[in-house]
N, C-alpha and C positions, 0 to 999 in steps of 0.2 A: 215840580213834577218833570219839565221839563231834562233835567241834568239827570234824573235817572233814566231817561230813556237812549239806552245804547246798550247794544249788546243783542243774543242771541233769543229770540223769543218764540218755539214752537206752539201753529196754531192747531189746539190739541183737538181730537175728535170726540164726540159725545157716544157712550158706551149703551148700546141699548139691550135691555133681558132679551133673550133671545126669545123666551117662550112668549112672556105679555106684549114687547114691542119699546115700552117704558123705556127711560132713561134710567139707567142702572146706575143709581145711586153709590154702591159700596165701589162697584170698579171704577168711577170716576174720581172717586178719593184717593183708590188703590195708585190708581196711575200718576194723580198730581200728586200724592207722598212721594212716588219713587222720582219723576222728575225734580224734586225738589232737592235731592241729593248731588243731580248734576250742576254743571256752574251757570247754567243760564240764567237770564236778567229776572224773567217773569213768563206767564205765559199768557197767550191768545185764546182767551175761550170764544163759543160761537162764531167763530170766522169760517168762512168758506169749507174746511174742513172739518170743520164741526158739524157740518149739516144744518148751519143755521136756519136756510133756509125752510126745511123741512120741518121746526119743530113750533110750537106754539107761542104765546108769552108765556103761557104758564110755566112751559117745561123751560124757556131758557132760562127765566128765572131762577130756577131750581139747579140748572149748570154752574151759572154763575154763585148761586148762595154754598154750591158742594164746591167748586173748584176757591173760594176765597178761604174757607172754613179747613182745606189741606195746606194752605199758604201760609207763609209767613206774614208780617206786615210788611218786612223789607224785601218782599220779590215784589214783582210790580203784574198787577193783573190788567190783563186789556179786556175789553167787552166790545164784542161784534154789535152793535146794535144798529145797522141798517133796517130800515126799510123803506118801500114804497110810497108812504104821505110825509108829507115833515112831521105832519100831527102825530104820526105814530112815533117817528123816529124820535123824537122831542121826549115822550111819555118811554121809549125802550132806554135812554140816556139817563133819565131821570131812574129809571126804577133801578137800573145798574149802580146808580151812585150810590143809592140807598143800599144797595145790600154790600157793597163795600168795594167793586172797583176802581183802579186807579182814573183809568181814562177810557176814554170807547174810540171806535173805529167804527167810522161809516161808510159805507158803499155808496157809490150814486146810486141813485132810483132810475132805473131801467124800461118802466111796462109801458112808459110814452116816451120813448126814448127819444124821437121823432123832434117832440117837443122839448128836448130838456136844451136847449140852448145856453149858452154863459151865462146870460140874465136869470134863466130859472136854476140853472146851479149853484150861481151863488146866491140869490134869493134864499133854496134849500140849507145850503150847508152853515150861510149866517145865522140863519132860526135856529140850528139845533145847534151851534155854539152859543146865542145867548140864552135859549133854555138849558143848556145842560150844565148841569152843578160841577161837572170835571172837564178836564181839557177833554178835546177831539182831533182824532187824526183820521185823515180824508185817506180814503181806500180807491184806489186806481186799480180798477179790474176789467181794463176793456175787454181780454177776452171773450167772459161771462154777459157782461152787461151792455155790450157793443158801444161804449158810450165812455168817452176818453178824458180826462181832467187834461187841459193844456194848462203852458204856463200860465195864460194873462190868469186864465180863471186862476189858480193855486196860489199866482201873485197877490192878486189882489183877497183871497179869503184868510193868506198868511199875513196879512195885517191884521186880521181878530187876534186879540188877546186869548182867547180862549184855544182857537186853532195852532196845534203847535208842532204838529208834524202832518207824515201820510207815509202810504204803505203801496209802494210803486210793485206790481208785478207785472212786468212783464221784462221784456229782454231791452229796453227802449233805456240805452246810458245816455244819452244825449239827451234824451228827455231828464232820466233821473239826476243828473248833472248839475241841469238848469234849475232842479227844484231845491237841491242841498244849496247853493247860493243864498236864497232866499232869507232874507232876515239876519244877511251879513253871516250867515249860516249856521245861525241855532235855530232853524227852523228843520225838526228831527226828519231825515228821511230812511226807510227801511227798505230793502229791498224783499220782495217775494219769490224771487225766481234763482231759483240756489243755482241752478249752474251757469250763471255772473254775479254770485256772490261775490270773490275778489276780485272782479272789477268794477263792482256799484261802490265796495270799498275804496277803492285810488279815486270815485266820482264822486268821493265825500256822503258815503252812506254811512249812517250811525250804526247799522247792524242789519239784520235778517230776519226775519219773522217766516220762517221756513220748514217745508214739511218734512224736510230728512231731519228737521231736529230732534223729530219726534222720536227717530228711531234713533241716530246719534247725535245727542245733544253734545255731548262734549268734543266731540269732534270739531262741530260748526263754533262753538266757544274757541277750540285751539287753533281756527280758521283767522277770526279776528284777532285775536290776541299775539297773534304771529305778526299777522299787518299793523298792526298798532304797532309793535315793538322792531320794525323794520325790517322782518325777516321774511322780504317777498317771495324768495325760495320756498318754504317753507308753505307759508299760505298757498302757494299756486298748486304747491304739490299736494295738501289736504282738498285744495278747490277739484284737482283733478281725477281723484278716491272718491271725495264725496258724487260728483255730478251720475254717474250711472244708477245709483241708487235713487238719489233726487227725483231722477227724470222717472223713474219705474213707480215712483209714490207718487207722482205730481199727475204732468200732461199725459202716461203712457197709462195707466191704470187707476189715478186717481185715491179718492176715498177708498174706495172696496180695498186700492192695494198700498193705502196705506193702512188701514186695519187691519189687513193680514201681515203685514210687516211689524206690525207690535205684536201680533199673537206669538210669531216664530220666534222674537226676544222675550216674551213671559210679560206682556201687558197685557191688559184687558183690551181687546179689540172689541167682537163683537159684532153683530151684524149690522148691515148697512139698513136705511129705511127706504123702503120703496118709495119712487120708482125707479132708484138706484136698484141696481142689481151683487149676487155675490160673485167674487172670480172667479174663473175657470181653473181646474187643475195645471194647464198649463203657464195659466198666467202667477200662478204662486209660486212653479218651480223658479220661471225666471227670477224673480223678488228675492227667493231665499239663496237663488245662486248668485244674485247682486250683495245679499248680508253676508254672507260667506265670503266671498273677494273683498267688501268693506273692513274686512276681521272687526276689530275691536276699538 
């Protein structure tokens, strides 16, 4: 599993019926058929952008079973399965595997954050790599969850066999730097925060797991495929196209404006779930006058 992990990975939103509330079934297929056209590796279901956190086990289950069932075998599916006990997290790893993703990504546990010290993190994150049937990769989202993976901790959890990458977002290449090293450097690191995408790449990042891929996925592909093939020009000048748009789906408007940012391209967006909110008129103009400057 390891050696497929590189490349371009959009973590996609979960489409809700606007009247019921529901996870919208048909447009979640809608959307991983059309992404599947583009070149990226695989995709991120239930991640941060997904609204993980908002939705049940039952209904992620049911992301995970619609986004695997529009896939290939050969794209590579991730599954969000964070949560706040191990015991859960252990039983959310396990049920992913079963319904047929490649590997999961987990978040720290947050709500005693107080408490989550090296000892209890790695305590956490060892349990739900020897319970879970497929590799793990460790999600670094201080942001969100105030609560920061250092090295020693990521050192010492990148000696499990099972643990075989993480998913750094934030702007932190010095950080992110230190963790590509790790395991002589097949220890998979992704970057989250597209605009240093091509710098998490010169700090030996295997790829992106990023939300403008959502909207251009092929872009963020011809991003890396530029910097593989030594063409720094090139990458810096897609890394500098893409970042306004990034930043308008990401930190500046989030969910709501990355679901309006699919509607304006012809994907199923869809409404956000409360206590998210929908954007404002003005905040859409921006968005589609950033897809417009992005062209194509």
């Amino acid at each position: 599993m390891r050696e497929r992990l590189h490349g371009i990975f959009p973590p996609v939103p979960t489409p809700f019926d606007p009247t019921t509330g529901e996870v919208d079934r048909a447009a979640l297929k809608r959307n991983v058929t059309r992404w599947m056209t583009t070149r990226i590796t695989g995709i991120l279901a239930l991640g941060s952008n997904g609204e993980a956190a908002l939705l049940d086990d039952d209904e992620s289950d049911v992301v995970l079973a619609v986004a695997r069932e529009a896939m290939p075998r050969d794209r590579v599916l991730l599954a969000g399965t964070g949560r706040e006990s191990t015991r859960a997290a252990v039983g959310a790893a396990k049920r992913a595997a079963a319904i047929g993703a490649d590997a999961v990504l987990v978040r720290t546990p947050s709500f005693f954050k107080s408490q989550m010290n090296n000892d209890a993190l790695i305590a956490h994150f060892t349990a739900i790599a020897d319970g879970s049937p497929i590799p793990v990769l460790l999600y670094n989202l201080p942001a969100v969850t105030g609560i920061t993976l250092t090295l020693p901790v990521v050192s010492k959890l990148a000696d499990h066999p099972n643990i075989i990458g993480l998913k750094e977002t934030s702007p932190e290449l010095d950080r992110l730097g230190q963790f590509t090293q790790l395991q002589s450097g097949r220890f998979r690191v992704f970057t989250g925060w597209a605009p240093v995408a091509y710098p998490a790449l010169c700090s030996g990042a295997a790829g992106g797991i990023l939300a403008v891929a959502n909207v251009r996925p092929d872009l963020c592909v011809a991003l890396v495929e530029h910097f593989a093939a030594g063409r720094h020009a090139e990458a810096l000048a897609l890394q500098q196209r893409l970042t306004p748009l990034a930043q308008m789906v990401s930190t500046i408007h989030g969910v709501p404006g990355l679901k309006a940012a699919l509607e304006m391209i012809g994907y199923d967006g869809g409404p956000v779930r409360a206590p998210l909110r929908p954007l404002s008129a003005t905040a859409r103009a921006e968005i589609q006058s950033a897809i417009t400057k992005i062209g194509e």
